[in-house]
C-alpha positions as CSV (number, residue, x, y, z in Angstrom):
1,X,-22.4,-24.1,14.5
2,X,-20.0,-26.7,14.6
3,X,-16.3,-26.2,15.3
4,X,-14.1,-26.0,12.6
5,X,-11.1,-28.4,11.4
6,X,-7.3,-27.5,11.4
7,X,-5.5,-28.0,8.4
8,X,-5.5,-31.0,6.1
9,X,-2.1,-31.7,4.2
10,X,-3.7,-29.1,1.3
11,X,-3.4,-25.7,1.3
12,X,-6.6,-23.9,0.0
13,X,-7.1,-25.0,-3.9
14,X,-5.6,-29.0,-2.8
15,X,-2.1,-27.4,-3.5
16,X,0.0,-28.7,-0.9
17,X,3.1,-26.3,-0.8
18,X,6.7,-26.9,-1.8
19,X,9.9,-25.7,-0.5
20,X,10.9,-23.8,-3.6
21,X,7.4,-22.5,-3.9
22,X,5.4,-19.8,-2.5
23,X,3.0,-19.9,0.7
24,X,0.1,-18.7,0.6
25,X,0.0,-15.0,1.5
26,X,3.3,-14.3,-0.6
27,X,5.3,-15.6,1.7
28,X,8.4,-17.2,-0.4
29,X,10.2,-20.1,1.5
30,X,13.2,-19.3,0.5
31,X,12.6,-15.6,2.0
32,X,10.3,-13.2,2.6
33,X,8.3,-11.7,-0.7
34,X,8.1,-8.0,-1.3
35,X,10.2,-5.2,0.3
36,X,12.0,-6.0,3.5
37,X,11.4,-2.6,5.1
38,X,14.8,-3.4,7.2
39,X,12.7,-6.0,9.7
40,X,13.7,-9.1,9.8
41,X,10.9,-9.8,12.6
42,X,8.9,-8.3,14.7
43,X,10.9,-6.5,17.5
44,X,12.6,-4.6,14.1
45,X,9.1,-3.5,13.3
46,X,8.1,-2.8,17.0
47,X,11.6,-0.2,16.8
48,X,10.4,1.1,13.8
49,X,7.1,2.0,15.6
50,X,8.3,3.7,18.3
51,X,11.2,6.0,16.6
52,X,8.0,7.3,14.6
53,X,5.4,7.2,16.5
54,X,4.8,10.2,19.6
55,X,5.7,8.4,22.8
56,X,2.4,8.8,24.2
57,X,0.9,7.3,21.5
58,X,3.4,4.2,21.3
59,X,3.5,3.7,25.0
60,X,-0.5,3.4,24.4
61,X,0.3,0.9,21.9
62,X,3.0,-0.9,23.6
63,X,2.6,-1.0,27.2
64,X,-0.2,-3.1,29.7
65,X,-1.6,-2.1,32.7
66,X,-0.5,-0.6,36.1
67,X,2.6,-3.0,37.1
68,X,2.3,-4.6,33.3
69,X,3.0,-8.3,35.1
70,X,0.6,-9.9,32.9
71,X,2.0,-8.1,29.8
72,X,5.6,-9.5,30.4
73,X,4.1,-13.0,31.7
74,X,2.5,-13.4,28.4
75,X,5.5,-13.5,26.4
76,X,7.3,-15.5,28.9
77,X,5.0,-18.1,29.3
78,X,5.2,-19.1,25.6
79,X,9.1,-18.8,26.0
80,X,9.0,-21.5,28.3
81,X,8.0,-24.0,26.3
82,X,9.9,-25.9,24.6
83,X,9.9,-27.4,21.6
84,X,10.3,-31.0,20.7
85,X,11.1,-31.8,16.8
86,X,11.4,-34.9,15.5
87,X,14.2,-36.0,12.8
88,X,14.5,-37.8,9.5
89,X,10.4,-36.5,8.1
90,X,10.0,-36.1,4.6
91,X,8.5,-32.2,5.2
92,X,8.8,-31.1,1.7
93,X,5.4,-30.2,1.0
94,X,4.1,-28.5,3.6
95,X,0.3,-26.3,4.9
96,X,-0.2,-24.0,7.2
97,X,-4.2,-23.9,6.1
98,X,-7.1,-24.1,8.3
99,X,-11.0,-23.8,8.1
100,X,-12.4,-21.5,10.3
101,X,-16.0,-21.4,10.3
102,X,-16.6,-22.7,7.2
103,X,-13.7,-20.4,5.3
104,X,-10.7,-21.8,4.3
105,X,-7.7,-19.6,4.5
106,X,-4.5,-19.9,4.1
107,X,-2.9,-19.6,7.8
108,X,-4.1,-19.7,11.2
109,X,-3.8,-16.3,11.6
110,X,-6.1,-13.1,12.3
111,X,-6.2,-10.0,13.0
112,X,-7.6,-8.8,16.2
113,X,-9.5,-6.0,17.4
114,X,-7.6,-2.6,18.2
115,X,-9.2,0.6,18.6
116,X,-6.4,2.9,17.6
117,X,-5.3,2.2,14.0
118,X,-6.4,5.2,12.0
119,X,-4.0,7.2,14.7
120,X,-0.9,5.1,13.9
121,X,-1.2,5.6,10.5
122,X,-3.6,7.3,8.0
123,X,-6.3,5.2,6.8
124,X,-4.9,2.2,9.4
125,X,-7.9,0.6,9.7
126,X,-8.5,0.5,5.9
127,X,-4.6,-0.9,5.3
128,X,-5.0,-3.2,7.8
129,X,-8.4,-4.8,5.8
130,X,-6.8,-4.6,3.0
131,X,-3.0,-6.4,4.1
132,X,-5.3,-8.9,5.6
133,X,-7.4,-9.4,3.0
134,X,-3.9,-10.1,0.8
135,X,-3.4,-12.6,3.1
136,X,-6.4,-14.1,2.8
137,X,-7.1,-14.2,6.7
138,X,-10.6,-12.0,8.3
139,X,-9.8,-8.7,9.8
140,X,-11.9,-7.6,13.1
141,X,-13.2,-4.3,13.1
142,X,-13.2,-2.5,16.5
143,X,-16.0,-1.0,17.9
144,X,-14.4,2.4,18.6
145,X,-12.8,2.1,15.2
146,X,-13.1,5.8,12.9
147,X,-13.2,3.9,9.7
148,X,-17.2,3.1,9.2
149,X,-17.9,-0.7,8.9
150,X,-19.1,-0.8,5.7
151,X,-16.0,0.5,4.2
152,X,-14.1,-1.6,5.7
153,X,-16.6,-4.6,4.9
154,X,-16.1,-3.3,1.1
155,X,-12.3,-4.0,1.0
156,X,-11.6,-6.9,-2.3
157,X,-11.8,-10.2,-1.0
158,X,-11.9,-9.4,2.7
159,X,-13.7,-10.9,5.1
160,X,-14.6,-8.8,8.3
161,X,-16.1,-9.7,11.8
162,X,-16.8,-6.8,14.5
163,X,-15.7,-6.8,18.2
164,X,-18.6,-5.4,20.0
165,X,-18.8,-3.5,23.5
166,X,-22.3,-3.2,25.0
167,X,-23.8,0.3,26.2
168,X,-25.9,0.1,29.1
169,X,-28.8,1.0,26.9
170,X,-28.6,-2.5,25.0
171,X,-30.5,-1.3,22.0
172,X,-27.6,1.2,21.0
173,X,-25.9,-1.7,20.4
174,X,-28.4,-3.8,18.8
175,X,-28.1,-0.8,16.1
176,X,-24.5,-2.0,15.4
177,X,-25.5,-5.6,14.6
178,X,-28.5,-4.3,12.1
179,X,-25.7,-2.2,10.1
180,X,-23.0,-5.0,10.4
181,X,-25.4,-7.9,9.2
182,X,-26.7,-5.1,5.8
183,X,-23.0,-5.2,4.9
184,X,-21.8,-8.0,4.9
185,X,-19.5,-7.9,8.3
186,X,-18.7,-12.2,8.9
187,X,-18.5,-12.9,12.7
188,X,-19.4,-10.6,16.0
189,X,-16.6,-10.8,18.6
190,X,-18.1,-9.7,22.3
191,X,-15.2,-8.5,24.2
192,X,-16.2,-10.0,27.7
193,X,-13.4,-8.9,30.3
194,X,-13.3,-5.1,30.0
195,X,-16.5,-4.0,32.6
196,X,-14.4,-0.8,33.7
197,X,-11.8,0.9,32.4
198,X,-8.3,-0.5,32.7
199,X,-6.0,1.4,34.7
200,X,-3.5,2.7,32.7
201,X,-1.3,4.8,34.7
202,X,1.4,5.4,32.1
203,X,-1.3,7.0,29.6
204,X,-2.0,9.5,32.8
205,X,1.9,10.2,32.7
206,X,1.9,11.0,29.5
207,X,-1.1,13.0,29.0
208,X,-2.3,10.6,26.6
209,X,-6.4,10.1,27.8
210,X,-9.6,10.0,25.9
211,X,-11.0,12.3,25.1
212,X,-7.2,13.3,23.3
213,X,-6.5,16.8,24.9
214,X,-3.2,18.4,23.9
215,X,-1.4,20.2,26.7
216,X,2.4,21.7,26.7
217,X,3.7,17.9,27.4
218,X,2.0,16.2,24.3
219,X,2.5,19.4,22.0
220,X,5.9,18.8,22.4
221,X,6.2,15.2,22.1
222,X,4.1,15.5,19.0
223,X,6.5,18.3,17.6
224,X,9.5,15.9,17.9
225,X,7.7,14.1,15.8
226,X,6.8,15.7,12.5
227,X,6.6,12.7,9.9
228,X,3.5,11.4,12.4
229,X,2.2,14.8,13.0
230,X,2.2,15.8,9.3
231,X,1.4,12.7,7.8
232,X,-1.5,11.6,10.1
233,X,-2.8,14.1,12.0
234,X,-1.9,16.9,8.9
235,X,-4.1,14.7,6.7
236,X,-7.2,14.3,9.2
237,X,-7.8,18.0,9.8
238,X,-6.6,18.7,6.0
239,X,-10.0,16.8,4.7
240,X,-12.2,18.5,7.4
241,X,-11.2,17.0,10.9
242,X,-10.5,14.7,13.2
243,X,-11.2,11.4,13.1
244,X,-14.7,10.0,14.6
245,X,-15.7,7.0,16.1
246,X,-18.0,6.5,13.1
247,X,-19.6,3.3,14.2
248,X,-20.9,4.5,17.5
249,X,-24.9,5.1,17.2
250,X,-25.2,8.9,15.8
251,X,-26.5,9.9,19.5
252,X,-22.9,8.6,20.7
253,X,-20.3,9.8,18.3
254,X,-17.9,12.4,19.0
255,X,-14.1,12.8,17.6
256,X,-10.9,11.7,19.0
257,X,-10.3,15.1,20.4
258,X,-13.8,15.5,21.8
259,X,-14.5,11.7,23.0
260,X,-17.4,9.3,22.7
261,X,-20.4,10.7,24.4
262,X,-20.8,7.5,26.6
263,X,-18.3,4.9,26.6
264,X,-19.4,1.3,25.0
265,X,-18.3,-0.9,28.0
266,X,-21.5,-1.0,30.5
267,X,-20.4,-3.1,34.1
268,X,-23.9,-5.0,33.5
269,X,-23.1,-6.8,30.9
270,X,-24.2,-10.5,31.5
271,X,-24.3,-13.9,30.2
272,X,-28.3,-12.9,29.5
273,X,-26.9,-10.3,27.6
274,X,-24.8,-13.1,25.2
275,X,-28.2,-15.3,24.8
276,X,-29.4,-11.9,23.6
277,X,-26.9,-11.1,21.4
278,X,-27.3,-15.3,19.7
279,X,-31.2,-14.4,19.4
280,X,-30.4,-11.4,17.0
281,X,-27.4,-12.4,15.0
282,X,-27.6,-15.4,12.9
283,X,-23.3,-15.4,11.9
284,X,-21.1,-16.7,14.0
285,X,-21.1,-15.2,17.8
286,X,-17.7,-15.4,19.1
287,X,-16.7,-14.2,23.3
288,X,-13.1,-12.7,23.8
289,X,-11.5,-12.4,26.8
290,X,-12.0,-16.2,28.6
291,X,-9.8,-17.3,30.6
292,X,-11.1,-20.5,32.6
293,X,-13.1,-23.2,31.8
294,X,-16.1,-22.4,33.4
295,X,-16.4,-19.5,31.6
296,X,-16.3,-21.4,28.4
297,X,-18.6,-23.5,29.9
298,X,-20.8,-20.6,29.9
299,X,-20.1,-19.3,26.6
300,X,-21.5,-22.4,24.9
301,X,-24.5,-22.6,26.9
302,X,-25.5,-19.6,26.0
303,X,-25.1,-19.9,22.2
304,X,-21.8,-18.8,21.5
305,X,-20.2,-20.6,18.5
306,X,-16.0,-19.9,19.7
307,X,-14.2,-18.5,22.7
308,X,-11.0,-16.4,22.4
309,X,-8.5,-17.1,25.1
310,X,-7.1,-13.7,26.4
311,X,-6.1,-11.5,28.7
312,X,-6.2,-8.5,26.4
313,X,-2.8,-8.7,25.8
314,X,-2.2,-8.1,29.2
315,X,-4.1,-4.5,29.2
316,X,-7.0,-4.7,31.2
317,X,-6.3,-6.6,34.5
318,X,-2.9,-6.5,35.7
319,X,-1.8,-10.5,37.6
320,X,-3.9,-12.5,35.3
321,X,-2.8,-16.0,34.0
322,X,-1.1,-16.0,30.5
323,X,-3.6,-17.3,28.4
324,X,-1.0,-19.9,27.1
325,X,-1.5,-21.3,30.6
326,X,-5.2,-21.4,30.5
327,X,-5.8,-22.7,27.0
328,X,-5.5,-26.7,27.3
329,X,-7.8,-26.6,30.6
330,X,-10.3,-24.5,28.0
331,X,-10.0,-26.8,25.2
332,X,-10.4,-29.8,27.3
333,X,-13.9,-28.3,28.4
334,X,-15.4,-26.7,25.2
335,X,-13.2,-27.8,22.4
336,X,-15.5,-30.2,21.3
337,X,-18.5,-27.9,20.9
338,X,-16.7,-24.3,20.6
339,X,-13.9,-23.0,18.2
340,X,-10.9,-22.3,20.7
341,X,-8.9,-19.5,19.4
342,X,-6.0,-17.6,21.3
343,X,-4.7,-14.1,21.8
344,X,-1.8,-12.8,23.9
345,X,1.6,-12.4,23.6
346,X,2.5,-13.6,20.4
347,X,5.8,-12.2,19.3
348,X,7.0,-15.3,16.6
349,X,5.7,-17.8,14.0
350,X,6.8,-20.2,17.1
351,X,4.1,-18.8,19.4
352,X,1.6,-19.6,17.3
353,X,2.9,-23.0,16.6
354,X,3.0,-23.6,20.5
355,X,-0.7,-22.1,20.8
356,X,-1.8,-24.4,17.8
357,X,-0.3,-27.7,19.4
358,X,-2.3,-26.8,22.3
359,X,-5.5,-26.8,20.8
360,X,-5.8,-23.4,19.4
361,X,-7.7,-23.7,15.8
362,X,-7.1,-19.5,15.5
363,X,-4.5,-17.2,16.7
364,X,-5.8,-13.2,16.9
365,X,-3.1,-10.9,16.7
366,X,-2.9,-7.2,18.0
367,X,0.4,-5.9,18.7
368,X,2.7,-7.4,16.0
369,X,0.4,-6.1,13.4
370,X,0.5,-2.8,14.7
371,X,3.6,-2.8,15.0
372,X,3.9,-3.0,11.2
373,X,0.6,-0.4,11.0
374,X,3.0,2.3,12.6
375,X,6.3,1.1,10.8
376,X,5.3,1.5,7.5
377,X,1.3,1.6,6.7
378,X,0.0,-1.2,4.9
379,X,3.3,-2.9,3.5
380,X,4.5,-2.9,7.1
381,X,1.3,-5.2,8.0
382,X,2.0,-7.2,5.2
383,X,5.3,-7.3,6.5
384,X,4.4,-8.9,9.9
385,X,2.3,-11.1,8.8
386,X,4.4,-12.3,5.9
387,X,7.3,-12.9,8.7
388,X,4.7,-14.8,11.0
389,X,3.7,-17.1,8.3
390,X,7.4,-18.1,7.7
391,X,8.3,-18.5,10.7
392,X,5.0,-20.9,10.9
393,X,6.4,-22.5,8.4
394,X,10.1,-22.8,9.3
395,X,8.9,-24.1,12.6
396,X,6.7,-27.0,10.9
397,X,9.4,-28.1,9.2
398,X,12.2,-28.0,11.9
399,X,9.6,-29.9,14.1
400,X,9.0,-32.7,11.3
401,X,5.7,-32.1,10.6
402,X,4.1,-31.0,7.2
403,X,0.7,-29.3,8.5
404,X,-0.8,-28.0,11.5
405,X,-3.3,-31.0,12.2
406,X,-0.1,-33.0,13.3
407,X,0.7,-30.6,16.3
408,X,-0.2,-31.5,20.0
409,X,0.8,-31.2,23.6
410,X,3.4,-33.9,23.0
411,X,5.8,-31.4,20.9
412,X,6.2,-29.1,23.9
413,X,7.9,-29.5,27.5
414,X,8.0,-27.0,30.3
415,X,11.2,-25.1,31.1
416,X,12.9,-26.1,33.9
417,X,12.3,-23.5,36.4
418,X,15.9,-22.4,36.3
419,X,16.1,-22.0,32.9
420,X,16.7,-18.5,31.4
421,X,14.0,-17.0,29.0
C-alpha cells in the first residue's frame, strides 16, 4: 500500500477554508465552537482531570516511567524548536486536510490507543469514537479496552483501527483480527516496544496495579473523590459489574478488579511475527513504537504499510530519544515506501505543526485527549481536539502558509542550548 499524500489547498469536499468560516471539525476561526468548559487549552483540561479524577488513577494517566526523563524530554524537545514564519502571504483560505490511507479527513490528527478510558469516564471509550468520529478523524481501539470492538466499530461515521498486543500463544490473537476484519475495524496498530512490563513505580506507591485491588490507601483516595466514584464506578457495578477487558479471547477475559488471565504482551514477539500478522490481515498493518531507522527498515520489509514514531509517550522505557528527534532520520529511510506518523508529547496545535514539517503525514494523540475524557466526557474530547485544530490552524497562518503540504524542515531551527524552554 502506497503512502498517503498530505494535504492539498482543499479541505475534504474541494472547500478550501476561509477565515470567517468554519474548519472542519467545528472548529470556528474566530473561536472555538460549542461550550468552552473553562479550557482554553490543554493544561486547563489536564487540571480539570486531575481535581476529578482519584490520584492514583490520574498519576496513571499522567505520569511516565521510573525517573519519567523521557516523559519530560518529549515535551521539551518539541519546545526547542523554533519556528520560522514568513511575512506578507495571502493565508486567507486555508486546510488542515490530509489523506491517510486512502481517507480523506479533515486534520492530521488521531487518536491513539489508551487502555484506560472506560475508567476515566463512563462509556470513555464509546465518547471518545464518537468525538472522533465528529471530527471526522479514526479512533484506535486498545486491546485491553472494556468496550467490545464492534460497538465501537458501530459508532456513525467512525472509522476505527485496533492496537494489538501478541500473547505468546499467537493464535489467541489471530482470534482478534477474525472479529476486527467481521466488523468493519480500518487499520491494525502492533504496539512493538512494550516486551515487559514498564516499571511504573509511582502506580506501586499508590496502590494503583492490575489487577485493581482496593486497600485502606485507595479507598480513601477514591472517597475524596465522590463525583468519579459515583459517576463511574456507581454506574459499572449498578448495571451488573465491573468493567471487562471484553476483547481479550473468552479463555483470557477477567474484570478490572480481577485482571486479564494472561497479559497480551509476550517478550517473543518478532519481526516473523509482523510477516504473520501481513499474511492474515488484508487492511492496512501499521507498527507503533519505532524509534530508529533500522527499525523502520524492518517494518517495511516485512509488510507493514506505516510506522508510528514513539516512545509511548514516555511510559515504557525511561532515557529514550524524544521521538521528535528521531523522526527526520525515520522519514529519510522509509518515507518513501511507509506512512510516517508520530506520537509523543504533544501538548499544542504547534507540536503537531513542528511534527508535520518534519515529515509526519499523522499525529496520534493520547494524553491531551484524555485529558478532555476525564474533564468532561465526550464534549471535553471534543474540546481538545477542537483546540488542537485551531491552534493548527492559527499556526499555518502565523507561519504564511495556507496547508500542510507547504511545511518542511526549513520552518524550524534548534534552540540555542542556553535558551529557556
Amino acid at each position: 500500500m502506497s503512502a498517503p499524500s498530505r494535504a492539498g489547498a482543499a479541505a475534504p469536499g474541494g472547500a478550501a477554508t476561509r477565515v470567517d468560516a468554519v474548519l472542519p471539525g467545528g472548529v470556528a476561526t474566530g473561536g472555538l465552537s460549542g461550550p468552552d468548559l473553562g479550557a482554553f487549552n490543554i493544561a486547563d483540561l489536564r487540571e480539570r482531570a486531575r481535581r476529578r479524577l482519584p490520584r492514583a488513577l490520574f498519576e496513571y494517566l499522567d505520569r511516565g516511567t521510573e525517573d519519567e526523563f523521557a516523559l519530560r524530554n518529549n515535551v521539551e524537545a518539541l519546545r526547542r524548536l523554533r519556528l520560522r514564519p514568513r511575512v506578507l502571504v495571502d493565508v486567507s483560505a486555508r486546510s488542515q486536510a490530509v489523506t491517510l490511507f486512502g481517507r480523506a479527513q479533515p486534520s492530521p490528527l488521531l487518536i491513539g490507543p489508551t487502555g484506560v478510558a472506560d475508567l476515566l469516564w463512563h462509556g470513555g471509550e464509546l465518547a471518545l469514537a464518537r468525538a472522533a468520529a465528529a471530527a471526522g478523524i479514526p479512533f484506535t481501539l486498545a486491546t485491553s479496552s472494556t468496550t467490545a470492538m464492534e460497538a465501537v466499530a458501530a459508532v456513525p461515521g467512525g472509522t476505527t483501527w485496533l492496537q494489538l498486543y501478541l500473547w505468546e500463544d499467537r493464535a489467541l490473537s489471530f482470534q482478534l483480527l477474525d472479529r476486527a476484519a467481521a466488523c468493519g475495524v480500518a487499520a491494525l496498530v502492533l504496539t512493538a516496544d512494550t516486551p515487559v512490563m514498564a516499571n511504573r513505580e509511582f502506580n506501586d506507591r499508590n496502590g494503583f496495579r492490575n489487577p485493581f485491588r482496593l486497600n485502606a490507601r485507595v479507598a480513601a483516595d477514591l472517597m475524596r473523590h465522590p463525583r468519579w466514584l459515583f459517576g463511574v464506578m456507581g454506574r459499572y457495578l449498578a448495571a451488573g459489574g465491573m468493567p471487562q477487558f471484553v476483547n481479550y479471547p473468552a479463555e483470557l477475559r477477567g474484570t478490572v478488579t480481577g485482571g486479564p488471565r494472561r497479559q497480551a504482551n509476550s517478550a517473543s514477539v518478532c519481526w516473523d511475527d509482523l510477516g504473520r500478522l501481513r499474511d492474515r490481515w488484508r487492511g492496512p498493518l501499521i507498527v507503533k513504537g519505532i524509534l530508529c531507522a533500522e527499525d523502520a527498515l524492518l517494518a517495511a520489509a516485512r509488510g507493514a504499510d506505516a510506522v508510528v514514531v514513539s516512545n509511548h509517550g514516555g511510559r515504557n522505557l525511561d532515557g529514550t530519544e524524544a521521538p521528535i528527534t528521531v523522526l527526520p532520520e525515520v522519514v529519510a529511510a522509509v518515507g518513501g515506501r511507509l506512512t510516517v506518523l508520530f506520537d509523543s508529547g504533544v501538548r499544542r496545535g504547534s507540536d503537531v505543526v513542528k511534527a508535520m514539517a518534519l515529515g509526519a503525514q499523522g499525529v496520534l494523540l493520547g494524553r491531551a485527549t484524555l485529558y478532555g475524557l476525564a474533564a468532561a466526557g465526550e464534549p471535553g474530547v471534543r474540546r481538545a481536539l477542537a483546540l488542537l485544530q485551531a491552534e493548527i490552524d492559527r499556526s499555518l497562518a502565523m507561519l504564511g502558509r495556507t496547508d500542510l503540504s507547504q511545511l518542511d524542515a526549513g520552518l524550524l531551527r534548534p534552540a540555542p542550548p542556553d535558551a529557556d524552554g
